[in-house]
C-alpha positions in Angstrom: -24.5 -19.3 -7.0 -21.4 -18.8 -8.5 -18.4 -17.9 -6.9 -15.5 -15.8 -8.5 -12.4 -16.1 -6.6 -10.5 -12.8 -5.7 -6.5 -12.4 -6.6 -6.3 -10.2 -3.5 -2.3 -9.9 -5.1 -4.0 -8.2 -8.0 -6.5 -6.1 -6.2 -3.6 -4.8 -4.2 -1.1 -3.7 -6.6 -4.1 -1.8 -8.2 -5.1 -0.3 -5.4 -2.2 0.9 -4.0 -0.7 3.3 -6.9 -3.9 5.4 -6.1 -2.6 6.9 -2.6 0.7 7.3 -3.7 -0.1 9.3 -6.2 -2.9 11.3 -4.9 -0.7 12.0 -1.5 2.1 13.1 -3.2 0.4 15.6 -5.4 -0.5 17.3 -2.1 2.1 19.0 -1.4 1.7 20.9 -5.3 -1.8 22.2 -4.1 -0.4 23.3 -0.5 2.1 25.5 -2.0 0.1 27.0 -4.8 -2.8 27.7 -2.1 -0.4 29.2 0.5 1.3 31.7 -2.3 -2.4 32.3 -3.7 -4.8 35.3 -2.7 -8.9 35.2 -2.4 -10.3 32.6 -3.7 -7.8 30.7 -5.3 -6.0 30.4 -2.3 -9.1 28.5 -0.8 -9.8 26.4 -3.9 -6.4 25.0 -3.9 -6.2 24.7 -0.1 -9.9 23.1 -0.5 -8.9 20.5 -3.2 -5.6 19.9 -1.5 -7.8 18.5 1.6 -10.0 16.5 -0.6 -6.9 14.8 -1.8 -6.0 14.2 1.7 -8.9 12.8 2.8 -9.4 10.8 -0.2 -5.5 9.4 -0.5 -5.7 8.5 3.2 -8.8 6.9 2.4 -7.3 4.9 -0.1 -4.2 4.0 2.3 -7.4 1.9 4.5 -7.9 0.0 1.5 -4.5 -0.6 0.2 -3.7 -1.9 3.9 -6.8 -4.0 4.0 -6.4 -5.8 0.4 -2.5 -6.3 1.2 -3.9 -8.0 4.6 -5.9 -10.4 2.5 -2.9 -10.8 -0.5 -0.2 -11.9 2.9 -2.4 -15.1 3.0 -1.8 -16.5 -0.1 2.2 -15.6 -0.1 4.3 -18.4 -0.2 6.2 -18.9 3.1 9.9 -18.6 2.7 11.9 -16.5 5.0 13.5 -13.3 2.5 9.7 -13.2 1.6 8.6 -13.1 5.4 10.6 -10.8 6.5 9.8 -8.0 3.5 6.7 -8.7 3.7 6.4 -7.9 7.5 8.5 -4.9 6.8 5.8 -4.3 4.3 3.4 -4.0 6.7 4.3 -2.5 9.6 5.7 0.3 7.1 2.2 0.4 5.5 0.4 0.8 8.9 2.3 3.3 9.8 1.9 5.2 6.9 -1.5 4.8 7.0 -1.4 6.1 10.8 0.6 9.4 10.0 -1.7 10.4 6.8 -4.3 9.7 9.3 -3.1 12.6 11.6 -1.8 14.4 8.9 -5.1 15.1 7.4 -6.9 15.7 11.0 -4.0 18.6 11.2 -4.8 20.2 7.9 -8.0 20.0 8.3 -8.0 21.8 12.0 -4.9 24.1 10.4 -7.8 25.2 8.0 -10.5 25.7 10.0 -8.4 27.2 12.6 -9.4 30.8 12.3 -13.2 29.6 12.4 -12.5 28.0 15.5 -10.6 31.2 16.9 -13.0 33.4 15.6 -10.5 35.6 13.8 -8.2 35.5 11.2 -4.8 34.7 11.7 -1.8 36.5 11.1 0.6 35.9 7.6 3.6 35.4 9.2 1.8 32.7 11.6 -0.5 31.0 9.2 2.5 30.8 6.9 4.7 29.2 9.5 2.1 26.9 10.0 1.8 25.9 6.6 5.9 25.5 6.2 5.6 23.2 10.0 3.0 21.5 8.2 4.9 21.2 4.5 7.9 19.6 6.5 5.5 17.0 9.2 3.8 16.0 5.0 7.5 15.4 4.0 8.4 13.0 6.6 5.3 11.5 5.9 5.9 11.2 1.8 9.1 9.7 2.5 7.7 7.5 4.6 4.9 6.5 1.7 7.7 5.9 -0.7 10.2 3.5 1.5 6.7 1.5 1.5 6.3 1.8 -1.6 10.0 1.1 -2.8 9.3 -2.0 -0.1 6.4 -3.2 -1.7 8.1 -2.9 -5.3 11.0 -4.9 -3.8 8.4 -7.2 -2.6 6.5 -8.0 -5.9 10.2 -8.6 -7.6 11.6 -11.1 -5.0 8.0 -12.9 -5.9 8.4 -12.4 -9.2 11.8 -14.5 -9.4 10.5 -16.8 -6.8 7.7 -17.8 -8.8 9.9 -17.9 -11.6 12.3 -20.2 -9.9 9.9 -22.7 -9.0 7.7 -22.9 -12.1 11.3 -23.3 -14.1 12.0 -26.5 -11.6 11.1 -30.0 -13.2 8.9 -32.1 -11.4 9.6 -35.6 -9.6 8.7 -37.4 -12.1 9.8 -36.1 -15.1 13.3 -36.5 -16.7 
């Protein structure tokens, strides 16, 4: 049997572009569902959840194969720290789109579960309440992000550093 090893490093920076910019494309689909009428208004609303559930989806993953890409970082402690940064950014990120897409979802099904429609003025202030919770939560997926990018360059250099270094034995 042959075994292929994995460059978790690569994995994860391909994985990772996928939730950032499927989540922040949300937002586009929320506002043109909330100013549409019939049954636009539910196919962008609709497609704006699927986006939600699949970027948060995708933020699992991206967590997981940046779990597996910590291992082979080279200890050093600028890298260390970042890197937990990183994470703890990450997970918390992946936490918040976790709610945030239970709250869409129940802010869409809402008059199903009340067994009415709701008012304009309310369902529009919910979508606004919900517009400004998904900002926090976008700003909070790009300082991972910008994290992660500051990440790969401090690697970058690092790598660069030490493959430029001459060895023991050489002159």
């Amino acid at each position: 049997m042959v075994h292929l090893p994995i460059d978790w490093n690569g994995v994860h920076r391909l994985v990772v572009y996928f939730p950032i910019i499927i989540l922040l494309a949300v937002p586009v689909l929320v506002i043109a569902g909330a100013a549409a009428s019939g049954a636009g208004k539910g196919l962008f609303l609709g497609s704006a959840l699927t986006l939600m559930v699949l970027g948060t989806g995708m933020t699992y993953l991206a967590v997981a194969t940046g779990e597996s890409a910590m291992k082979f970082t080279p200890p050093a402690p600028a890298v260390t720290a970042l890197l937990e940064e990183h994470r703890s950014l990450a997970e918390a990120t992946r936490e918040l789109f976790s709610v945030l897409t239970l709250a869409f979802a129940a802010l869409l099904l809402a008059h199903g579960l009340l067994r009415r429609e709701l008012d304009s003025w309310v369902r529009t202030s919910l979508f606004a309440a919900f517009l400004l919770f998904y900002g926090t939560g976008a700003l909070l997926l790009v300082n991972t992000a910008l994290k992660g990018g500051r990440l790969v360059q401090l690697l970058g250099a690092r790598r660069a550093v030490t493959r430029n270094l001459p060895s023991k034995g050489k002159r």
